[in-house]
LOZATI-673955 format. One record per atom (N, C-alpha, C): x, y, z; residue in one letter. Coordinates in steps of 0.05 Angstrom, whole numbers, padded with zeros to 5 digits, always signed. Last residue first. Layout:
# LOZATI-673955
XYZA;...
This chain:
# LOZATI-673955
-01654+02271-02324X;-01658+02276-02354X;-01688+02263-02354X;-01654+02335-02285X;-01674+02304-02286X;-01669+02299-02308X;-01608+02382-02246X;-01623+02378-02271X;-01632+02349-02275X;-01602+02415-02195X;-01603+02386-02209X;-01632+02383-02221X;-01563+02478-02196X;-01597+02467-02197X;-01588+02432-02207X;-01521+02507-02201X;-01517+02491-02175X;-01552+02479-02181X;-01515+02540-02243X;-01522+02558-02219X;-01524+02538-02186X;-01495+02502-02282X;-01473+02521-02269X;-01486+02539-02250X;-01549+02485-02294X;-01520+02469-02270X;-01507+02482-02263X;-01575+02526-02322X;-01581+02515-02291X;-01568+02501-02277X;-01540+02523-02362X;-01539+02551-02346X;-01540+02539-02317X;-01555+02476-02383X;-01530+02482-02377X;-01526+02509-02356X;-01612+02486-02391X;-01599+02467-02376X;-01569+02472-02364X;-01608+02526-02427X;-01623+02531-02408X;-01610+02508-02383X;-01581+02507-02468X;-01570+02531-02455X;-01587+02530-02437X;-01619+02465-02488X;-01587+02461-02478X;-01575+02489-02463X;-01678+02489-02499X;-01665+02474-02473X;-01634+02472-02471X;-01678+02525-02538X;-01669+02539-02517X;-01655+02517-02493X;-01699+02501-02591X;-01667+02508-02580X;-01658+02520-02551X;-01744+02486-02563X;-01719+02468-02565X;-01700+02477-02566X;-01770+02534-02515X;-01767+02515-02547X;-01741+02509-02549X;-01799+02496-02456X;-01784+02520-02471X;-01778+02514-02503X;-01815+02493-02389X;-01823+02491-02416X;-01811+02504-02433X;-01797+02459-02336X;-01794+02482-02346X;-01800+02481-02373X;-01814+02430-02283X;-01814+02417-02314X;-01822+02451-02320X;-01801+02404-02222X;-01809+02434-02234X;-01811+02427-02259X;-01808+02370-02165X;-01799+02374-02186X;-01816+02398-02209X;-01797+02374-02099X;-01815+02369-02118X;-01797+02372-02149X;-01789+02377-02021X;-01783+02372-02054X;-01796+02362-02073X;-01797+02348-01972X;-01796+02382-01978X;-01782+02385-02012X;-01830+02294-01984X;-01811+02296-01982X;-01816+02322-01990X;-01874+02253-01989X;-01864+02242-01969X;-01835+02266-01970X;-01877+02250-02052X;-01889+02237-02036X;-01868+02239-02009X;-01852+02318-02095X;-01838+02290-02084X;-01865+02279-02062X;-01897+02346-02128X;-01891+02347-02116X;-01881+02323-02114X;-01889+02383-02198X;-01894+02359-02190X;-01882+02355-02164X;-01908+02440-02238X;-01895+02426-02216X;-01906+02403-02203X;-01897+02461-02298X;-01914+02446-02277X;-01891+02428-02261X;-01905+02517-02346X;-01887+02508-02322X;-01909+02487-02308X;-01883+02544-02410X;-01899+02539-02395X;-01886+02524-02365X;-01852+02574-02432X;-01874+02580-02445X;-01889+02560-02427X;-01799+02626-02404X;-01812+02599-02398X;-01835+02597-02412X;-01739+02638-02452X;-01762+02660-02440X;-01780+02621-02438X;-01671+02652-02426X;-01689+02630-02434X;-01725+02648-02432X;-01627+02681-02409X;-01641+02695-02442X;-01662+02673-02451X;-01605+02666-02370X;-01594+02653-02377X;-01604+02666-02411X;-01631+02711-02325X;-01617+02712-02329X;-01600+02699-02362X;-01677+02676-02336X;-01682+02692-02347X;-01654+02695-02352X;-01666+02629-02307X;-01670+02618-02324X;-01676+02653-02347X;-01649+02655-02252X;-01629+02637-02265X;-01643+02638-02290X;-01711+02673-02249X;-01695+02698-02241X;-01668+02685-02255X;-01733+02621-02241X;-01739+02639-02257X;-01727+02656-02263X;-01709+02604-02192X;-01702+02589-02207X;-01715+02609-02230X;-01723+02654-02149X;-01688+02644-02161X;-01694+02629-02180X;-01778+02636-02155X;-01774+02662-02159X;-01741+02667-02164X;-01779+02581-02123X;-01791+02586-02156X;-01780+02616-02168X;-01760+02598-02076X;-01741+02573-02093X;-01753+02580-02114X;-01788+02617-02040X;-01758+02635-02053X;-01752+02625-02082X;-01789+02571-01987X;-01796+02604-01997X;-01777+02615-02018X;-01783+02497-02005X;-01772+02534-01992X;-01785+02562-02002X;-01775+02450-02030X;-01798+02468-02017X;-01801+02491-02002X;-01729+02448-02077X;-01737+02447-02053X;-01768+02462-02045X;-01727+02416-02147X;-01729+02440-02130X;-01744+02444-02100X;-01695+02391-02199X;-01697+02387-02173X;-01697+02409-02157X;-01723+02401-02267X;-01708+02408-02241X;-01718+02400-02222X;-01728+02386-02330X;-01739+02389-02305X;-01718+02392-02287X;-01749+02415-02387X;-01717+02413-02373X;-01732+02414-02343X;-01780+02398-02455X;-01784+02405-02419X;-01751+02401-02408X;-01799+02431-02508X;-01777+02413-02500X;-01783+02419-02466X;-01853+02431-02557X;-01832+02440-02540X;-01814+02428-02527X;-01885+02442-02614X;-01873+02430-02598X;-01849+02442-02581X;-01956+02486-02617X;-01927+02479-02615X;-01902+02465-02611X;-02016+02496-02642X;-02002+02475-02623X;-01970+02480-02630X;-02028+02558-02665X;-02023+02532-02665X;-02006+02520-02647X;-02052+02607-02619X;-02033+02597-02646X;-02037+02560-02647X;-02082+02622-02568X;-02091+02611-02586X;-02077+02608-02617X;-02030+02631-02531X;-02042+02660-02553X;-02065+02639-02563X;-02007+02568-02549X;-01992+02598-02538X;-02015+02612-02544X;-02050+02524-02580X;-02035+02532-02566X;-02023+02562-02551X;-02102+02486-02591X;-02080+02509-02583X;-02068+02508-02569X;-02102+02416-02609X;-02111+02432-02582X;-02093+02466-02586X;-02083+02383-02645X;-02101+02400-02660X;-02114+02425-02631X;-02056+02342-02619X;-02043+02368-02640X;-02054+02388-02648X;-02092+02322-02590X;-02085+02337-02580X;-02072+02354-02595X;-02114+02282-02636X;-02125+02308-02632X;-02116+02328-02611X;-02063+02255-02644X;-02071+02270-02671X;-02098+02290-02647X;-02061+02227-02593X;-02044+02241-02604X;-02048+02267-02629X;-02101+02198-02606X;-02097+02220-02581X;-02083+02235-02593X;-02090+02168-02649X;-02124+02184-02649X;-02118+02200-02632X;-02059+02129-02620X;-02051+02154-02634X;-02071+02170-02648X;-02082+02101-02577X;-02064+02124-02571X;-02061+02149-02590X;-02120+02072-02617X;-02135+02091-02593X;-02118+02118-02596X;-02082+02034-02637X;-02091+02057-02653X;-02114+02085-02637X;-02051+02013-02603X;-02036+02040-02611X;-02061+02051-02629X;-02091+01983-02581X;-02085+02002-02563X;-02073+02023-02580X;-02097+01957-02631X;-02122+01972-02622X;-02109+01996-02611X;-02048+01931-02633X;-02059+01950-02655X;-02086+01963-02650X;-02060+01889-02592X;-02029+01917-02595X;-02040+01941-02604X;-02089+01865-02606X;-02100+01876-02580X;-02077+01898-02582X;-02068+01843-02654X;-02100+01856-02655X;-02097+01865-02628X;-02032+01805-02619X;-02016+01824-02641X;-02044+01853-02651X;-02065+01769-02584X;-02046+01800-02572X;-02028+01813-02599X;-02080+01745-02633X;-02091+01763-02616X;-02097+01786-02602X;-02030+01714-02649X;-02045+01737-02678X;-02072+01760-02650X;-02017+01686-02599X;-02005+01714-02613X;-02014+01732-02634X;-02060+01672-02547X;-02059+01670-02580X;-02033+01687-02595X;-02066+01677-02507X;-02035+01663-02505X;-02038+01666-02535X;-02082+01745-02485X;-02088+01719-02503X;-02066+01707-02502X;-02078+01790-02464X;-02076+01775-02435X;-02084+01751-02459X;-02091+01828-02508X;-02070+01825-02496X;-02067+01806-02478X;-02157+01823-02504X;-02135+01803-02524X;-02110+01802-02524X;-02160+01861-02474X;-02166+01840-02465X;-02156+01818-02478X;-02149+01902-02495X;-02141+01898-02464X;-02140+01868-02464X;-02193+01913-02534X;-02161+01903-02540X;-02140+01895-02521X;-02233+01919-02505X;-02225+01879-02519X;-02210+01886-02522X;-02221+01962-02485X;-02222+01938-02473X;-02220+01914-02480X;-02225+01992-02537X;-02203+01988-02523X;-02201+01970-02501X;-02280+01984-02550X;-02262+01978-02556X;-02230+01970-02549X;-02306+02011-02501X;-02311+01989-02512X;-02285+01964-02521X;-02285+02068-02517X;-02284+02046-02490X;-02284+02018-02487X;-02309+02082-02557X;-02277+02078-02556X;-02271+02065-02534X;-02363+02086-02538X;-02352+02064-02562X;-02324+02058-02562X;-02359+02123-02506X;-02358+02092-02494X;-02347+02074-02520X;-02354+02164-02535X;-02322+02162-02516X;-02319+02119-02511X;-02387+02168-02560X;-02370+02157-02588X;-02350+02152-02558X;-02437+02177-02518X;-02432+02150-02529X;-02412+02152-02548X;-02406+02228-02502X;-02410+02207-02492X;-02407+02184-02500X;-02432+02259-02542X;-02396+02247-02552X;-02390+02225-02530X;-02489+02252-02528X;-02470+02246-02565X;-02446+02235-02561X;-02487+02269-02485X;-02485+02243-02489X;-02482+02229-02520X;-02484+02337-02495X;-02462+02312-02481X;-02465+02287-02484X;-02521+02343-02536X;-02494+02339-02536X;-02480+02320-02523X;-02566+02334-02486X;-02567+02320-02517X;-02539+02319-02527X;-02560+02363-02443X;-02558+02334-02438X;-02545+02317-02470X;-02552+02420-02430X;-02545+02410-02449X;-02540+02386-02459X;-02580+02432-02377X;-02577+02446-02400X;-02564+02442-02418X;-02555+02387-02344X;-02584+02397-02348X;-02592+02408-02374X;-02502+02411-02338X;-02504+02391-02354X;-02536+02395-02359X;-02507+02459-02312X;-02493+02465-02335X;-02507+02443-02349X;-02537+02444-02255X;-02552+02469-02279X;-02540+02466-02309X;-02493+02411-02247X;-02521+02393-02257X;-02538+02416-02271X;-02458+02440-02240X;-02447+02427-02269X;-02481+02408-02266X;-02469+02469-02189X;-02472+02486-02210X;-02465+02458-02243X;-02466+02427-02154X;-02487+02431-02157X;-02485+02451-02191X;-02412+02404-02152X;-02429+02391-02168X;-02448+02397-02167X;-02354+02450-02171X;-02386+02453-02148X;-02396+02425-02152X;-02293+02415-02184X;-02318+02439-02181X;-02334+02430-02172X;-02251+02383-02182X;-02257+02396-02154X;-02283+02412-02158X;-02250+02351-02237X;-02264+02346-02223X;-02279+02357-02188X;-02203+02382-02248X;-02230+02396-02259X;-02258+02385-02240X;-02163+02344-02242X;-02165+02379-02231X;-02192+02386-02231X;-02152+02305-02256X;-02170+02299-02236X;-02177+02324-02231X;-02106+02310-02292X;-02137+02282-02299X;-02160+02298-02290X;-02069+02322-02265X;-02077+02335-02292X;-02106+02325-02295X;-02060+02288-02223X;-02080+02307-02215X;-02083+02326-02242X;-02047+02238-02254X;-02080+02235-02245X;-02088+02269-02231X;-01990+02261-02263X;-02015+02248-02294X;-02050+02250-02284X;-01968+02270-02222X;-01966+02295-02242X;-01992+02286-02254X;-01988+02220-02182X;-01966+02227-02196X;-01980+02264-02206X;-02002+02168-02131X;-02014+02193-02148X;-01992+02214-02154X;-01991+02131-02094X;-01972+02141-02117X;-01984+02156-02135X;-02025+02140-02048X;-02005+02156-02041X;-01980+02158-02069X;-02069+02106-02071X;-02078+02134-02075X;-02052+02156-02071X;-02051+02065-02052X;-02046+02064-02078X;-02050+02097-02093X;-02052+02062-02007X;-02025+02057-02006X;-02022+02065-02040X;-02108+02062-01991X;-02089+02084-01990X;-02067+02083-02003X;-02144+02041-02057X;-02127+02030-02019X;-02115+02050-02023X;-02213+02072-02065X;-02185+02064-02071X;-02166+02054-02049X;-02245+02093-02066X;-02251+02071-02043X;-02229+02050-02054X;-02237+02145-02099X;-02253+02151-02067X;-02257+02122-02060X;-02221+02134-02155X;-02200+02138-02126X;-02213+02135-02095X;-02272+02138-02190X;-02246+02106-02181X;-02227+02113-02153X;-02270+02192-02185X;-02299+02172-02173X;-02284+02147-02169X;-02234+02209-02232X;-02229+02211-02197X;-02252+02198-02180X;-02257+02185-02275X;-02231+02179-02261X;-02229+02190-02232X;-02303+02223-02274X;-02300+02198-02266X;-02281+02172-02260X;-02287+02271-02269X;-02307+02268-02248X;-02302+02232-02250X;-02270+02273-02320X;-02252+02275-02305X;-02263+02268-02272X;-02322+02259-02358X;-02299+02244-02355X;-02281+02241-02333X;-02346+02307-02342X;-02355+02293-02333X;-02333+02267-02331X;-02302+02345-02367X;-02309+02349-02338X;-02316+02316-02329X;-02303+02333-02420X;-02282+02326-02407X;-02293+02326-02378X;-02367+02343-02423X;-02353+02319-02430X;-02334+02310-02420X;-02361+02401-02426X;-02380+02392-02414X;-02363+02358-02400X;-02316+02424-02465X;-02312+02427-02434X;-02336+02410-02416X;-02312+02398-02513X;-02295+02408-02507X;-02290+02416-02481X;-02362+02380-02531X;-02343+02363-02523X;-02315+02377-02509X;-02397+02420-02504X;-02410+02395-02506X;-02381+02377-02506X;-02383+02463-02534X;-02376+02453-02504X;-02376+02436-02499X;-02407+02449-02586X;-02376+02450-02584X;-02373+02447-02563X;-02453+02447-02584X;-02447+02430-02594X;-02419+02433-02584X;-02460+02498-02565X;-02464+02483-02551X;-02463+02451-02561X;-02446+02527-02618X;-02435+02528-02594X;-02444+02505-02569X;-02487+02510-02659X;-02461+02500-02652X;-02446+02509-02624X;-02531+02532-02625X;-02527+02501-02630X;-02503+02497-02641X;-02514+02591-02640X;-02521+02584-02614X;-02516+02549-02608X;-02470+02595-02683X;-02490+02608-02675X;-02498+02591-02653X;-02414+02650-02667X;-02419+02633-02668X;-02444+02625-02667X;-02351+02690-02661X;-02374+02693-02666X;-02393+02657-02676X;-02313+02715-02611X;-02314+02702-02623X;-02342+02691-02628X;-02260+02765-02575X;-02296+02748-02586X;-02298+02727-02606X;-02220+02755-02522X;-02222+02749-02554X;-02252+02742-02564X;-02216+02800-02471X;-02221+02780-02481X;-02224+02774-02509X;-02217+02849-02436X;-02192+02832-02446X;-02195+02812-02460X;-02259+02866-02421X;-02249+02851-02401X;-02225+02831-02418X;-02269+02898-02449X;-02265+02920-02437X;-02250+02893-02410X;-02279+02875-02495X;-02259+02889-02500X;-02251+02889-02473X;-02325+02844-02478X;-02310+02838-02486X;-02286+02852-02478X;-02363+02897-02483X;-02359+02890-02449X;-02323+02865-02463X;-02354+02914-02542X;-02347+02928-02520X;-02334+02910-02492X;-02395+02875-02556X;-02367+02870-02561X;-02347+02888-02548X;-02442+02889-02538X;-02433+02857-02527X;-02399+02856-02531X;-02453+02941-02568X;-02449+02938-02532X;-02426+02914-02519X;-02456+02912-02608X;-02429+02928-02600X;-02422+02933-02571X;-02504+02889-02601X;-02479+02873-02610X;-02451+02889-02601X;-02531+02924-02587X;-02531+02908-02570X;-02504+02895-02578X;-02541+02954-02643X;-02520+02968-02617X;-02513+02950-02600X;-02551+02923-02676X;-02527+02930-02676X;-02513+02944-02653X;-02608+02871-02648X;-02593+02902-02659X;-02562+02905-02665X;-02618+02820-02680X;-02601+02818-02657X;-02589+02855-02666X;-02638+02777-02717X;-02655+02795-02708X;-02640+02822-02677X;-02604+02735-02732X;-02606+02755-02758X;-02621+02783-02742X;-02564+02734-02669X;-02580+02721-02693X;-02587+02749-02714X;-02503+02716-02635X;-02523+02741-02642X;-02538+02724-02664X;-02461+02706-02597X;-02486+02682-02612X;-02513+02701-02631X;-02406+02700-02575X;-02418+02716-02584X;-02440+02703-02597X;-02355+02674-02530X;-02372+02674-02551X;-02394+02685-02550X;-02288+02692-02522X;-02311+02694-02513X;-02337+02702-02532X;-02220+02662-02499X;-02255+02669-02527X;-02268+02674-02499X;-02186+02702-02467X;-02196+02677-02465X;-02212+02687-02488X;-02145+02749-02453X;-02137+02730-02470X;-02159+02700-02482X;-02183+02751-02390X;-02160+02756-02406X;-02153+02733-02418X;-02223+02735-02357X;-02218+02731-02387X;-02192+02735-02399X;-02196+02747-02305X;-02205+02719-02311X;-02205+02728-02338X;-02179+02796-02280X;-02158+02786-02301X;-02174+02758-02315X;-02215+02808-02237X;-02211+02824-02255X;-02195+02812-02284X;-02239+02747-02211X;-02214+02758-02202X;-02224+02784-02229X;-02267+02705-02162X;-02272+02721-02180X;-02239+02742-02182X;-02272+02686-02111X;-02258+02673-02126X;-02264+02683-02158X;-02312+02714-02080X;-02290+02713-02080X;-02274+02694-02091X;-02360+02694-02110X;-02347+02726-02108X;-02312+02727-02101X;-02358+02631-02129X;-02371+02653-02119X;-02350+02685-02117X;-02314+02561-02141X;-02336+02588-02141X;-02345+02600-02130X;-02261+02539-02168X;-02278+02547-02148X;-02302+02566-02153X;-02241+02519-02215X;-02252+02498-02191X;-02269+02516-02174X;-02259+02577-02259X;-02241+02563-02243X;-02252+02532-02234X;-02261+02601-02328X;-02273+02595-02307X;-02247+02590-02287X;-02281+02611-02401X;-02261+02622-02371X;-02273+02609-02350X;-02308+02635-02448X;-02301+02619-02435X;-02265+02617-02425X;-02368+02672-02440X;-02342+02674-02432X;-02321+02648-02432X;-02418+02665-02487X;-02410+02650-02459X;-02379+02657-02460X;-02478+02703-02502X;-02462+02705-02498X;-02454+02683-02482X;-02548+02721-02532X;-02528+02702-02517X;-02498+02706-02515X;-02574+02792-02534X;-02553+02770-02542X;-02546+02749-02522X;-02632+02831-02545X;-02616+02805-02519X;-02601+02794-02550X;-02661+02863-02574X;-02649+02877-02543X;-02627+02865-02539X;-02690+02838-02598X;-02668+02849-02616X;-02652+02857-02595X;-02720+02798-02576X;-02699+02792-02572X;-02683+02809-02590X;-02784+02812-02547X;-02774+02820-02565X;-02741+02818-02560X;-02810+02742-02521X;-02801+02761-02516X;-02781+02778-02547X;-02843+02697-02518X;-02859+02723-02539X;-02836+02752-02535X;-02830+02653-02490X;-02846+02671-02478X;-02854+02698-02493X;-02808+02633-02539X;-02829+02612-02531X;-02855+02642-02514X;-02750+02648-02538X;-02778+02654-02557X;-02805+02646-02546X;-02741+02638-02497X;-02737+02667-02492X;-02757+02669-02522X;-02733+02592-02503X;-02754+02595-02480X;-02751+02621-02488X;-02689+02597-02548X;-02709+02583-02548X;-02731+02584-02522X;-02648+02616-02508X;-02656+02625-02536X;-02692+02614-02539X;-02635+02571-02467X;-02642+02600-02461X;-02658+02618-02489X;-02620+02525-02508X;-02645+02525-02497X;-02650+02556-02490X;-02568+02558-02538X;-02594+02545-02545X;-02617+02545-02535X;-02530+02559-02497X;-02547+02581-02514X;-02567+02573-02531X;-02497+02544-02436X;-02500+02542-02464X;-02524+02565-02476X;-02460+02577-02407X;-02448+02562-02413X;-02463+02550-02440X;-02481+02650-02397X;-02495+02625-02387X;-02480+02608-02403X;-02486+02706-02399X;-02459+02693-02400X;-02454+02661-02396X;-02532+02748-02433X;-02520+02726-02413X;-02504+02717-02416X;-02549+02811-02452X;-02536+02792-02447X;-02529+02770-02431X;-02582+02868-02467X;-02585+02858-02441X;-02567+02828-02459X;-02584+02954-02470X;-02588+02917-02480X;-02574+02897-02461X;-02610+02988-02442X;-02611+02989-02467X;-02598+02958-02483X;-02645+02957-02389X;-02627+02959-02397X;-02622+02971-02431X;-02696+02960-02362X;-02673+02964-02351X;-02644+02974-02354X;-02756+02947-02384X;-02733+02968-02396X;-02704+02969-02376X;-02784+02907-02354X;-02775+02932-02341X;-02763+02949-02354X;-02770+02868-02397X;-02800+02866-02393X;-02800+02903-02385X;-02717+02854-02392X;-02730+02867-02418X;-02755+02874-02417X;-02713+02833-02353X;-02698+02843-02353X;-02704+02860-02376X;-02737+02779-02351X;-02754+02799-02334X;-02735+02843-02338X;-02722+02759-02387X;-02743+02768-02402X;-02756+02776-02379X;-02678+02732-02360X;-02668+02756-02387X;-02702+02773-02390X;-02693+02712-02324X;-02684+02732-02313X;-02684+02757-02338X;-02715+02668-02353X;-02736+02684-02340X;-02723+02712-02327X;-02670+02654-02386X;-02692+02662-02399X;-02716+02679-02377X;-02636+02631-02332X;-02629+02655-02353X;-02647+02661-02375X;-02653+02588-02297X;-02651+02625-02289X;-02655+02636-02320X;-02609+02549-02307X;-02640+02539-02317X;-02665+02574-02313X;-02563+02569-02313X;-02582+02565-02336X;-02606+02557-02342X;-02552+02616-02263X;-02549+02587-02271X;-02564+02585-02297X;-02531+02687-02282X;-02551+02661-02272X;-02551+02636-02280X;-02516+02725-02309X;-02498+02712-02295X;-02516+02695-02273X;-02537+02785-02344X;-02543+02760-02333X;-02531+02743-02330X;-02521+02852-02353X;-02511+02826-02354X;-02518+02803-02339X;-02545+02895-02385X;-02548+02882-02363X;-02531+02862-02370X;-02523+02959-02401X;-02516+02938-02412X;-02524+02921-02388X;-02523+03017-02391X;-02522+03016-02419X;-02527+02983-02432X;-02594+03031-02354X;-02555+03024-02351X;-02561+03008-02393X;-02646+03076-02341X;-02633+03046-02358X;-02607+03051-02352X;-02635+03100-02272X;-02655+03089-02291X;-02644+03066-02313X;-02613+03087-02221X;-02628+03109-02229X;-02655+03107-02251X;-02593+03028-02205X;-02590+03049-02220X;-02618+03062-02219X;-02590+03009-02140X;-02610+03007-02155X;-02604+03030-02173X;-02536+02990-02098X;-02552+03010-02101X;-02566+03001-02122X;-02490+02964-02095X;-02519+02941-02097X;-02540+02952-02100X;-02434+02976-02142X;-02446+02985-02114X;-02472+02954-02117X;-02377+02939-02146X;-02395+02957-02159X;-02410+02957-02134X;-02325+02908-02133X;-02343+02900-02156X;-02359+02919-02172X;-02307+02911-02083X;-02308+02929-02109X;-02312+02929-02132X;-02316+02870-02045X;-02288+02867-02063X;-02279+02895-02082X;-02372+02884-02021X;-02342+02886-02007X;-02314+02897-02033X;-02396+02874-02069X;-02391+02898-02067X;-02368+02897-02051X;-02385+02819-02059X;-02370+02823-02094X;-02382+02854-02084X;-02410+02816-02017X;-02384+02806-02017X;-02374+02817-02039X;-02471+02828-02033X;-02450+02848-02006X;-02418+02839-02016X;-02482+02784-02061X;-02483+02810-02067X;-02459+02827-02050X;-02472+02738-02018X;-02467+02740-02040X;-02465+02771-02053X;-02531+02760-01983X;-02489+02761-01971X;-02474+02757-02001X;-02568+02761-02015X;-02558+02778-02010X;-02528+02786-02000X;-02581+02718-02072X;-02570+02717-02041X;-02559+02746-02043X;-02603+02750-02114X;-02622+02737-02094X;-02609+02729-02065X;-02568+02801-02135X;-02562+02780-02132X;-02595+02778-02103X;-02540+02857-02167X;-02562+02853-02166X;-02566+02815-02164X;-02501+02922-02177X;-02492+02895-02176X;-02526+02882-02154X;-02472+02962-02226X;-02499+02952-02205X;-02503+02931-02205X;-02423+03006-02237X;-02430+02979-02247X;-02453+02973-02216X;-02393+03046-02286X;-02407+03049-02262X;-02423+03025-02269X;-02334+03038-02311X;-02351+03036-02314X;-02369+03034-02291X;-02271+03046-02304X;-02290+03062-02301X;-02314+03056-02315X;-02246+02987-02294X;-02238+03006-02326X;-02257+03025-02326X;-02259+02964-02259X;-02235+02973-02254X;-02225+02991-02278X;-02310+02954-02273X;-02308+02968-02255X;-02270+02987-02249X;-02307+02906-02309X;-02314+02939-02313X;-02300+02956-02294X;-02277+02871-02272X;-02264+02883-02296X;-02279+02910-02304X;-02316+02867-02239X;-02291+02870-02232X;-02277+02885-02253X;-02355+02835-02271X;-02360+02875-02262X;-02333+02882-02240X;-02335+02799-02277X;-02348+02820-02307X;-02343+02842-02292X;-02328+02776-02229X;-02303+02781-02246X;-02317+02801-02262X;-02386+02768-02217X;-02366+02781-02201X;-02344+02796-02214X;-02401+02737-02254X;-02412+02763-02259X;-02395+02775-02243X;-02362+02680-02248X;-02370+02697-02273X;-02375+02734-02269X;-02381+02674-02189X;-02347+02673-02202X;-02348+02700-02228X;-02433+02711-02171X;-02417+02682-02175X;-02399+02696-02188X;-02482+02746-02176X;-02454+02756-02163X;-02430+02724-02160X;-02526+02772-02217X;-02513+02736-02208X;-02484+02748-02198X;-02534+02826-02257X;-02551+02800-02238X;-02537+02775-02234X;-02506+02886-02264X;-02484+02848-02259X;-02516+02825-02252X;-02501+02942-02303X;-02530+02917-02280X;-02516+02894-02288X;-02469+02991-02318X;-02474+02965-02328X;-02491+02955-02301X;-02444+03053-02362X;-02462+03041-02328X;-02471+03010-02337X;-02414+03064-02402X;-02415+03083-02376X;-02431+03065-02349X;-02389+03048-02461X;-02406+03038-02440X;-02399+03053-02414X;
């Protein structure tokens, strides 16, 4: 691939042609807001100039309710020897893209999945896929070059393909990232008329909860919009579990004992349904889930302090598989939860006393 057309200068297309761009590919960058545009050129994204003639690969990076009329203005002009979206689901776009008569051996769906809380140009980075799927939705009618093209841009941004056909995939977001979001949107909707005093013991657990909830809400009404039917599938199995778990709440507070013995056995049976499908969540690399051991530390709010405590924990031959920090309320101190495999924690711990670190059992 030698020359690529970005349409949608957001998080997504920004990063694409970040990544081309930084792997020599001549990239044309093509956005309705114009300051938008300018910014992801600022960054080096690619120029805003108008290719010459066809580029090897368009890439459409438009909200989803956009992405059939952009794709099939995009094919109408020849623009592109083949043309792609990166749009979260694939179904409907597919489907209008038949509807309007358009020849689709050109066009593959495609969805990166990658993202942040934030969005637009500058919050685009070159590194976003790395290591991430990125799904591929080609149908029986779907050229070979386009496909290679599609698996190329992949490559070229570090990313894992992965092949799928359009309704499952959007079956799959549906629970895997649509769903949680909205969930997480609604635990944090309980906090906004919450008493302060109660909002100030917010722990490690509610901002894991609550992270996701910081995105746009304009861009997740294009997302959700576009895929209502899923999401309220798992929707309704979440409420049914909802349901449930409430009478079991609720038969806990029974003076009955055979009751609260049924209200026990609900709760643990919810929990461990959790349990069993977080096992099944990847892990490292996309490998299987792993168990690990955490060694937390007492660590100041100082310049310096994460980069020595890393710098001890290498020293010590510990390699970190994962890290979260938990800030103290009210205090230049937090706590660190170092991730590591089991055998490593005792030497890891031990090292870290003898460097003077207080260790949390």
């Amino acid at each position: 691939m030698r020359t690529a057309l970005v349409i949608g200068t957001g998080l997504i297309g920004t990063s694409a042609a970040l990544a081309l761009a930084g792997r020599g590919v001549q990239v044309h960058l093509a956005d309705h807001d114009a300051a938008q545009a300018r910014t992801a050129e600022a960054r080096g994204a690619g120029t805003r100039a108008e290719p010459e003639g066809p580029v090897d690969l368009a890439i459409v990076a438009v909200p989803p309710a956009y992405v059939a009329a952009t794709v099939a203005d995009v094919l109408r002009r020849g623009l592109a020897r083949g043309v792609l979206d990166v749009a979260s689901v694939k179904g409907g776009p597919r489907r209008e893209l038949e509807a309007l008569g358009c020849d689709l051996t050109r066009y593959i769906g495609t969805h990166p999945m990658a993202g942040r809380e934030r969005s637009g140009p500058m919050a685009a980075t070159a590194d976003l896929f790395e290591g991430r799927p990125w799904v591929l939705t080609p149908t029986g009618g779907t050229d070979t070059e386009v496909l290679n093209l599609a698996l190329e841009l992949v490559a070229l941004c570090r990313a894992v393909p992965v092949v799928m056909e359009d309704e499952a995939h959007d079956r799959a977001v549906a629970l895997v990232s649509h769903t949680p979001h909205l969930l997480s949107s609604m635990v944090a909707a309980r906090l906004q008329d919450a008493d302060e005093t109660a909002v100030r013991l917010c722990g490690q657990g509610i901002r894991d909860v609550t992270r996701i909830a910081a995105s746009d809400p304009a861009m997740w009404i294009d997302i959700l919009s576009a895929n209502p039917g899923p999401v309220a599938d798992v929707l309704a199995a979440v409420a049914a579990d909802l349901d449930e778990t409430v009478r079991a709440l609720r038969a806990l507070q029974s003076a009955d004992e055979a009751k609260r013995g049924g209200g026990a056995a609900g709760i643990e049976d919810v929990l461990r349904r959790g349990n069993a499908g977080r096992e099944r969540v990847p892990g490292k690399h996309g490998a299987a889930s792993a168990v690990y051991e955490t060694v937390t530390v007492l660590i100041g709010d100082q310049p310096g302090e994460l980069a020595r405590i890393f710098a001890d924990a290498g020293r010590a031959g510990v390699n970190i598989e994962d890290v979260r920090i938990e800030h103290a309320t009210g205090q230049q101190a937090g706590l660190i939860q170092l991730v590591v495999e089991p055998s490593a924690a005792p030497g890891l711990t031990q090292a870290l006393r003898e460097r003077g670190w207080s260790i949390r059992q």
